[in-house]
MILUMTOR-785626 format. One record per atom (N, C-alpha, C): x, y, z; residue in three letters; atom name. Coordinates in Angstrom, 3 decimals, decimal comma. Layout:
N
X  Y  Z  Ala  CA
...
! end
This chain:
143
9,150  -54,204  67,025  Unk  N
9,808  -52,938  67,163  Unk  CA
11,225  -52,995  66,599  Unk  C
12,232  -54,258  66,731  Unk  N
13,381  -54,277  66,553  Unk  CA
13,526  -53,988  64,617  Unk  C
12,342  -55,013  64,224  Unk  N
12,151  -54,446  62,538  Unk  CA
12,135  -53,390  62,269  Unk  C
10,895  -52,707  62,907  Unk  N
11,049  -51,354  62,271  Unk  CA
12,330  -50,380  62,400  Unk  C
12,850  -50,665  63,492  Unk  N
14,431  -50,008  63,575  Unk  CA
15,428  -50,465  62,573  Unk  C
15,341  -51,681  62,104  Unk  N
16,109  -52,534  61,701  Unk  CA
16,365  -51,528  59,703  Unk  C
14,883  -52,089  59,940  Unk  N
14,447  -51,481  58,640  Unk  CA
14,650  -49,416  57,784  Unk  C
14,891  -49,259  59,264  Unk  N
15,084  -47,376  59,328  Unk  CA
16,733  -47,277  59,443  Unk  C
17,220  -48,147  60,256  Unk  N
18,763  -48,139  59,778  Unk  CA
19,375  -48,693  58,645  Unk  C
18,458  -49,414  57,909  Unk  N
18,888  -50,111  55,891  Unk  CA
18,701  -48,908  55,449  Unk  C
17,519  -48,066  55,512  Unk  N
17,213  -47,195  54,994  Unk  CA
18,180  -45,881  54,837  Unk  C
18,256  -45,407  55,871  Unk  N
19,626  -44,625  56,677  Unk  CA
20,822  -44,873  56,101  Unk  C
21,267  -46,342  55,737  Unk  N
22,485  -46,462  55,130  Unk  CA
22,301  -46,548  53,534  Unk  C
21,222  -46,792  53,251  Unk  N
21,197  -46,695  51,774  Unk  CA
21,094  -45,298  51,389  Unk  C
20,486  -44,332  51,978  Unk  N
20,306  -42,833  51,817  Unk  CA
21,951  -42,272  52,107  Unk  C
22,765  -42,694  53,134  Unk  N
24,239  -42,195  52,497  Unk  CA
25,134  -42,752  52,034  Unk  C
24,777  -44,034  51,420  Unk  N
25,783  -44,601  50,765  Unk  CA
25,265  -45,343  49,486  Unk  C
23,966  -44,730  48,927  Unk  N
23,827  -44,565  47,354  Unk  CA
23,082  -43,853  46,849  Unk  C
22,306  -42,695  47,748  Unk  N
21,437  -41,239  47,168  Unk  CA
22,391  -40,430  47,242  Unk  C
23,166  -39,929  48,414  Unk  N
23,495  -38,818  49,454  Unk  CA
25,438  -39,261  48,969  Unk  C
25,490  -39,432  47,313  Unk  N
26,593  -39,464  47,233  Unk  CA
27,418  -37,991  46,661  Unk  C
28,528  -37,699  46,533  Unk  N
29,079  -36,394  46,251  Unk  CA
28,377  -36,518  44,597  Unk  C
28,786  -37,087  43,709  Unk  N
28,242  -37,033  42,254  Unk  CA
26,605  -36,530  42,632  Unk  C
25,888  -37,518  43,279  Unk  N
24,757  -36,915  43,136  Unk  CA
24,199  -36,321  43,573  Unk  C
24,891  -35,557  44,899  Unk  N
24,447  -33,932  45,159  Unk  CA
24,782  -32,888  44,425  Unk  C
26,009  -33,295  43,261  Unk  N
26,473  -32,490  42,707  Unk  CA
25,694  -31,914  41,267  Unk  C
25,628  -33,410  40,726  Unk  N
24,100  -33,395  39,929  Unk  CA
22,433  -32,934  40,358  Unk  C
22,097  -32,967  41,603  Unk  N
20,886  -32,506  41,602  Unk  CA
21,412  -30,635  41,708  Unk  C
22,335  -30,163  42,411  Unk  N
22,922  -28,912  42,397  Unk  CA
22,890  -28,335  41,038  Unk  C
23,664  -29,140  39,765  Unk  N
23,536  -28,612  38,149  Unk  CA
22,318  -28,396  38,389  Unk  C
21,402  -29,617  38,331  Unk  N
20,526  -29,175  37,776  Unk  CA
19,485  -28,133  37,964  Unk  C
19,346  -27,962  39,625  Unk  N
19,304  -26,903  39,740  Unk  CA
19,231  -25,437  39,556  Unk  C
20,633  -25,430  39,418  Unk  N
20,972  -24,354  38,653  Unk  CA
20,909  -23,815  37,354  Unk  C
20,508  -24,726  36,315  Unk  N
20,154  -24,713  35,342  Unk  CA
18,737  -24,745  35,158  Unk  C
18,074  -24,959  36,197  Unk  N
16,412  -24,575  36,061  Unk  CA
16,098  -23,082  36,469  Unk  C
16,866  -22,386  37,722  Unk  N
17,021  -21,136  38,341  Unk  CA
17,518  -20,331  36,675  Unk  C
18,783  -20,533  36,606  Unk  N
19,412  -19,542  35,020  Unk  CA
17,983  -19,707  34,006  Unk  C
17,415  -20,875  33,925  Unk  N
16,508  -20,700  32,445  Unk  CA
15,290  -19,936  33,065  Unk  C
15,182  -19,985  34,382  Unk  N
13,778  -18,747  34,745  Unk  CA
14,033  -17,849  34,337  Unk  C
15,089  -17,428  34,993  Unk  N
15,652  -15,964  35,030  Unk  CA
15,685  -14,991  33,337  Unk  C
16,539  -16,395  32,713  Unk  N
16,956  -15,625  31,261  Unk  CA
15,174  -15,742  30,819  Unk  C
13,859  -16,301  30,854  Unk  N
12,903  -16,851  30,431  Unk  CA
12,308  -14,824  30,704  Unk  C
12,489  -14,798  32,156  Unk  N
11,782  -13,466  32,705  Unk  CA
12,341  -12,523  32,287  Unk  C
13,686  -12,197  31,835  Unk  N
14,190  -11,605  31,336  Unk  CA
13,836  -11,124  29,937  Unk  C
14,104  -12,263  29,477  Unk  N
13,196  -11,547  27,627  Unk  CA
11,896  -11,463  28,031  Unk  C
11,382  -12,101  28,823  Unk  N
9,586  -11,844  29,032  Unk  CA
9,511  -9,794  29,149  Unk  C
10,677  -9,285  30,100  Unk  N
10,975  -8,103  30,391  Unk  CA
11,105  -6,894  29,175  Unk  C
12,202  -7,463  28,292  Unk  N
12,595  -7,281  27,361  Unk  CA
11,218  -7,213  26,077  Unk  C
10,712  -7,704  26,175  Unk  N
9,469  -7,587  25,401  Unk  CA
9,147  -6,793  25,893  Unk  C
8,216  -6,667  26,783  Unk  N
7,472  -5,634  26,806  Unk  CA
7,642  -4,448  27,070  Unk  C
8,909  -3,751  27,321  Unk  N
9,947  -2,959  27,403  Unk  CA
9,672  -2,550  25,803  Unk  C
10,369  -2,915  24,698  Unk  N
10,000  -2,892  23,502  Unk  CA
8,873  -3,008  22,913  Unk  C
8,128  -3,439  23,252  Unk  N
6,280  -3,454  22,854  Unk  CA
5,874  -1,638  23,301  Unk  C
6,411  -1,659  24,810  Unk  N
6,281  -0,234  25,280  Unk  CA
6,954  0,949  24,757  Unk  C
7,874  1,063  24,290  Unk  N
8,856  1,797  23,341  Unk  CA
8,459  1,766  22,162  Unk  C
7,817  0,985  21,570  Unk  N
7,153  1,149  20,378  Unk  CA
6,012  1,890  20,160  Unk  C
5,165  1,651  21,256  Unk  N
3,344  2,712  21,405  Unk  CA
4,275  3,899  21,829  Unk  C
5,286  3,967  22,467  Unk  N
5,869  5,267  23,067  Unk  CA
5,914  6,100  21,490  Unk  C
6,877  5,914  20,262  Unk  N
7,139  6,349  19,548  Unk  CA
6,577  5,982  18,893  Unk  C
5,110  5,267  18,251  Unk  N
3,860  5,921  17,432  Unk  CA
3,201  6,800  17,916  Unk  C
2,952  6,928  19,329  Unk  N
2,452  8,201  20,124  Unk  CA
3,422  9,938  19,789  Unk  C
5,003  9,316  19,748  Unk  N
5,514  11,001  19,729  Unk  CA
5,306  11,358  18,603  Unk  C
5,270  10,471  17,704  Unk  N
5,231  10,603  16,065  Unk  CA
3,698  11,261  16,091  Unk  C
2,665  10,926  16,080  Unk  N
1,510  11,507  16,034  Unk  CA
1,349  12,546  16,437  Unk  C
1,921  13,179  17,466  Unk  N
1,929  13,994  18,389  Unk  CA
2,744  15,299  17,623  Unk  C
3,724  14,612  16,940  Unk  N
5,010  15,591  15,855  Unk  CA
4,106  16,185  15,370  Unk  C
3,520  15,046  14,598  Unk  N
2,611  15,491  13,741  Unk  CA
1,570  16,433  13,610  Unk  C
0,776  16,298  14,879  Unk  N
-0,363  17,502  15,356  Unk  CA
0,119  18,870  15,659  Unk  C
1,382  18,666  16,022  Unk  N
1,961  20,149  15,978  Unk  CA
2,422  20,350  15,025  Unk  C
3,346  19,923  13,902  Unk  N
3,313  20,042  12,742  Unk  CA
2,297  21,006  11,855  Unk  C
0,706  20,239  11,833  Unk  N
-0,477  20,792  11,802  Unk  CA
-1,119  22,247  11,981  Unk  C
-0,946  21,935  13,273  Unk  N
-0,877  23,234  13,974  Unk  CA
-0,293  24,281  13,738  Unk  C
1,097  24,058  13,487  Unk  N
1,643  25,311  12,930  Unk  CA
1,549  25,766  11,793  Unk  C
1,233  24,806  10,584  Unk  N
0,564  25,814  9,336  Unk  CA
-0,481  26,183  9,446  Unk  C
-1,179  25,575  10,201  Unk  N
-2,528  26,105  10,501  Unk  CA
-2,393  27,497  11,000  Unk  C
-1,578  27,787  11,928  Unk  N
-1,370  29,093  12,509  Unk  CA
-0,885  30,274  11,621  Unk  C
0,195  29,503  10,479  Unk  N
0,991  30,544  10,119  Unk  CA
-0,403  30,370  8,730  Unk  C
-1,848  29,624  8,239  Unk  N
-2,380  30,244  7,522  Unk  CA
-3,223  31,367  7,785  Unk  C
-3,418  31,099  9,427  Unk  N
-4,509  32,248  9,787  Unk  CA
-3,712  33,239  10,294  Unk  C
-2,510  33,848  9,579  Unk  N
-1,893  34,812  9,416  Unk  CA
-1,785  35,583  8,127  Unk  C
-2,198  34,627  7,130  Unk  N
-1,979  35,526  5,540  Unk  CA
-3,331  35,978  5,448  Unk  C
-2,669  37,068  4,455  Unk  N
-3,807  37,858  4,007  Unk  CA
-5,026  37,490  3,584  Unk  C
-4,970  36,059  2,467  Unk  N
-6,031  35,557  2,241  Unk  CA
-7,041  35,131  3,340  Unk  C
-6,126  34,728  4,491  Unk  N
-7,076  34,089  5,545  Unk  CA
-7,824  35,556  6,252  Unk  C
-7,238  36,477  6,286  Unk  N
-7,910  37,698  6,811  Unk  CA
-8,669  38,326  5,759  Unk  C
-8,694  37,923  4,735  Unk  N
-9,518  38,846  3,739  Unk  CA
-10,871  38,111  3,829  Unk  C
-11,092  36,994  4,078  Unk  N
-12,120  35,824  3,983  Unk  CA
-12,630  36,359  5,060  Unk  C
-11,711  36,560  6,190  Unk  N
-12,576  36,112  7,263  Unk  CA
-13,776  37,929  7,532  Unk  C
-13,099  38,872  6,394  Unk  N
-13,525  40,235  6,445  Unk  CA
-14,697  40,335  5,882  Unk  C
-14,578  39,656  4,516  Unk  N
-15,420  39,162  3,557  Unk  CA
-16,907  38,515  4,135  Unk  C
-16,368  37,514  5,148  Unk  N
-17,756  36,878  5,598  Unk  CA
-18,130  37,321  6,860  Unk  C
-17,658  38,094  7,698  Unk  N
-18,058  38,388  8,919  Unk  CA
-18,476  40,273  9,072  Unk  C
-17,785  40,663  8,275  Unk  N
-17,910  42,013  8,155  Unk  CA
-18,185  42,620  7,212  Unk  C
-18,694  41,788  6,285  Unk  N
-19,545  42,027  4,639  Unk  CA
-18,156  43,253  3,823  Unk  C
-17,174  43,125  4,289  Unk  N
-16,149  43,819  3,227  Unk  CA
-16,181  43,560  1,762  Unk  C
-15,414  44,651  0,633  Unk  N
-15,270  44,428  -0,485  Unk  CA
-14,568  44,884  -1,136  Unk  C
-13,281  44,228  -1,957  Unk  N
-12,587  44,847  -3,284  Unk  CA
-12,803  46,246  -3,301  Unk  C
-12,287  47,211  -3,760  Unk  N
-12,452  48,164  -4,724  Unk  CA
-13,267  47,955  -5,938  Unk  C
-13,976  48,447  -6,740  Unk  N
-14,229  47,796  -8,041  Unk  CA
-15,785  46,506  -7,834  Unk  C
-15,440  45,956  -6,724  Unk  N
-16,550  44,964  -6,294  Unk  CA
-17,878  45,604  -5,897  Unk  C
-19,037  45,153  -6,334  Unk  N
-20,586  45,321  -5,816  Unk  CA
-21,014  44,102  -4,833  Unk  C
-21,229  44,379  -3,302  Unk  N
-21,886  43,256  -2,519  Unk  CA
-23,493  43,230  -3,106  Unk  C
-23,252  42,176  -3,330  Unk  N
-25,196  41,509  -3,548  Unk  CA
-26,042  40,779  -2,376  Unk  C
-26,704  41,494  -1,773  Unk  N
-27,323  40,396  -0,538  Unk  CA
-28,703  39,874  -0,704  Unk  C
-28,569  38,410  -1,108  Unk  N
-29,693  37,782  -1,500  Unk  CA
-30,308  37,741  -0,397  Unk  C
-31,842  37,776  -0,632  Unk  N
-32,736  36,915  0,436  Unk  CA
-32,679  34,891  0,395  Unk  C
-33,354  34,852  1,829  Unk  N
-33,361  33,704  2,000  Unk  CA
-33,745  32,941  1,445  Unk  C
-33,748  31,567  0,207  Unk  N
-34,746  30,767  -0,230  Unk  CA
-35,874  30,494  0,124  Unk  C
-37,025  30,666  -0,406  Unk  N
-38,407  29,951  0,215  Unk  CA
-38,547  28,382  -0,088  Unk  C
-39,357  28,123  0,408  Unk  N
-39,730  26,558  0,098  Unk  CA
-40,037  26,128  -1,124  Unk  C
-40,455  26,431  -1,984  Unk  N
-40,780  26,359  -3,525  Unk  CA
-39,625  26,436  -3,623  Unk  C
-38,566  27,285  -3,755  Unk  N
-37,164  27,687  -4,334  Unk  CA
-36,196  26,047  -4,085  Unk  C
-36,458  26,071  -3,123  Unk  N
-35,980  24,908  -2,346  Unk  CA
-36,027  23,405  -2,575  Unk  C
-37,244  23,353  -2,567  Unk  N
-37,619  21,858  -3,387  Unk  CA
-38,099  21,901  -4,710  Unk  C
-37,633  22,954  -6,174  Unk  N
-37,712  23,186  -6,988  Unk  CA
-37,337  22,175  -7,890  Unk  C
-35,971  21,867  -7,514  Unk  N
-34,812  20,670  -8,133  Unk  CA
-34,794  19,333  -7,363  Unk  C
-35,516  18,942  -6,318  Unk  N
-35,952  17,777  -5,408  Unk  CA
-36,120  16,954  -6,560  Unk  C
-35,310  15,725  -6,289  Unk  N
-35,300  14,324  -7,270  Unk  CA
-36,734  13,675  -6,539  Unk  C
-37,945  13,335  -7,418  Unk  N
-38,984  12,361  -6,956  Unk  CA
-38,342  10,966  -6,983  Unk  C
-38,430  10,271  -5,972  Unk  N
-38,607  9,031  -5,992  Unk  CA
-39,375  8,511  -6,341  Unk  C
-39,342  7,476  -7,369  Unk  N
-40,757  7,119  -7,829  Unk  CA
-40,003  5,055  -7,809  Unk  C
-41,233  5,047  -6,912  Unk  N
-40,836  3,498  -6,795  Unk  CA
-41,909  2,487  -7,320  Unk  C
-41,366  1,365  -7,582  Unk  N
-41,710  0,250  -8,540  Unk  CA
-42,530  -0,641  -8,367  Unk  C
-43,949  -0,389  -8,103  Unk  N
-44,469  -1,636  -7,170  Unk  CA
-44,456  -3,185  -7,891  Unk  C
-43,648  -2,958  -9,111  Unk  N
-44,047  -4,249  -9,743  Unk  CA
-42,160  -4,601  -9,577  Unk  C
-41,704  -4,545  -8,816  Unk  N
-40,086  -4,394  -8,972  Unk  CA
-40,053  -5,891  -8,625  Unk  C
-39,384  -6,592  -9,801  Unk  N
-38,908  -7,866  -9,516  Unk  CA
-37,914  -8,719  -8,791  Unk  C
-38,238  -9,383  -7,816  Unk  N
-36,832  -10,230  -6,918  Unk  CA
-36,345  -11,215  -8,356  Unk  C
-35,210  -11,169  -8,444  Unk  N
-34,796  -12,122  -9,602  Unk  CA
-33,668  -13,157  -8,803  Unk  C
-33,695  -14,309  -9,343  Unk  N
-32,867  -15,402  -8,593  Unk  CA
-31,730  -15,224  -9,235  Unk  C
-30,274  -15,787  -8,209  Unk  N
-28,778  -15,619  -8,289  Unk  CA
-28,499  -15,474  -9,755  Unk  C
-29,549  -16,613  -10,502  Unk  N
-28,946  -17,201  -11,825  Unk  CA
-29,176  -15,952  -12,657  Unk  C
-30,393  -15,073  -12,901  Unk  N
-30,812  -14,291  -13,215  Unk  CA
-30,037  -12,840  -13,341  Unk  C
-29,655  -12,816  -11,808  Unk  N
-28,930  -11,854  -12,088  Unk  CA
-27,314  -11,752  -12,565  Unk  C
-27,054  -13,498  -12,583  Unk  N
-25,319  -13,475  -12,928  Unk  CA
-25,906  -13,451  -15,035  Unk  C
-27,090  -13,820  -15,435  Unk  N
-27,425  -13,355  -16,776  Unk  CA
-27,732  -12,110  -17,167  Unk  C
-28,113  -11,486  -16,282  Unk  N
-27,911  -9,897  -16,501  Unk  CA
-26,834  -9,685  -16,449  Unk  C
-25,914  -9,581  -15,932  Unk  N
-24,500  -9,082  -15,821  Unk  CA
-23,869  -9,847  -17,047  Unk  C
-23,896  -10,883  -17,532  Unk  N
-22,368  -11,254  -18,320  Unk  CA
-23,590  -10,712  -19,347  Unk  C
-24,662  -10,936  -19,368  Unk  N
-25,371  -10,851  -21,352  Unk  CA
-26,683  -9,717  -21,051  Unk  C
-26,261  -8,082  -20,861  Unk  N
-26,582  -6,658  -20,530  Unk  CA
-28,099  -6,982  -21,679  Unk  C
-28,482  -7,761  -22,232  Unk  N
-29,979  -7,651  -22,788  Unk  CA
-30,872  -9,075  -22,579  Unk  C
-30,287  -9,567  -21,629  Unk  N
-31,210  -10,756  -21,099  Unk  CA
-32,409  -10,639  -20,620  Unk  C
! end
């Protein structure tokens, strides 16, 4: 028993008279403090980013947004001119010029329709040609 006491009071005196000295509370204190400041400034620009990441989608968003109203308003001020009201007289209310004859066709029939129809006409003898083949078609057009 007297050891183990013996041994807890070496201990005891070595803990304040060569850990538990002013320098090196003063030093574990720096350092400290210099691990606390580099969080801080670390979270800080971490902040700072995305603050600016966010300010950035902010103003491609208002910009787009300019823009659609932008849009919008010639759009508005076209379906105010005359042309846009003459069209829309023209096709909804069969209006016409002075001087003008309306013509009202009938509907196409099916003959009418597939009159000009491109036939497909496919190749049953159509050849797969290998890489080489076809890089000789391309540079020499009569291979």
């Amino acid at each position: 028993m007297n050891g183990i006491k013996a041994r807890f009071r070496r201990l005891k005196y070595r803990m304040r008279h060569d850990f538990l000295t002013v320098e090196n509370v003063v030093l574990v204190f720096a350092i400290l403090l210099c691990l606390v400041w580099t969080y801080q400034s670390i979270a800080a620009m971490s902040r700072n980013w995305e603050l600016t990441e966010r300010l950035a989608t902010e103003k491609k968003t208002l910009e787009l947004l300019n823009i659609e109203v932008e849009a919008a308003e010639l759009e508005n001020e076209y379906y105010k001119t005359n042309e846009y009201q003459e069209l829309l007289a023209r096709k909804y209310l069969d209006k016409k010029l002075s001087g003008e004859n309306m013509v009202i066709m009938p509907e196409n029939s099916e003959t009418a329709k597939n009159k000009y129809e491109i036939a497909v006409v496919e190749d049953e003898q159509e050849k797969e040609y290998s890489n080489f083949e076809k890089w000789m078609m391309y540079l020499f057009p009569n291979y």
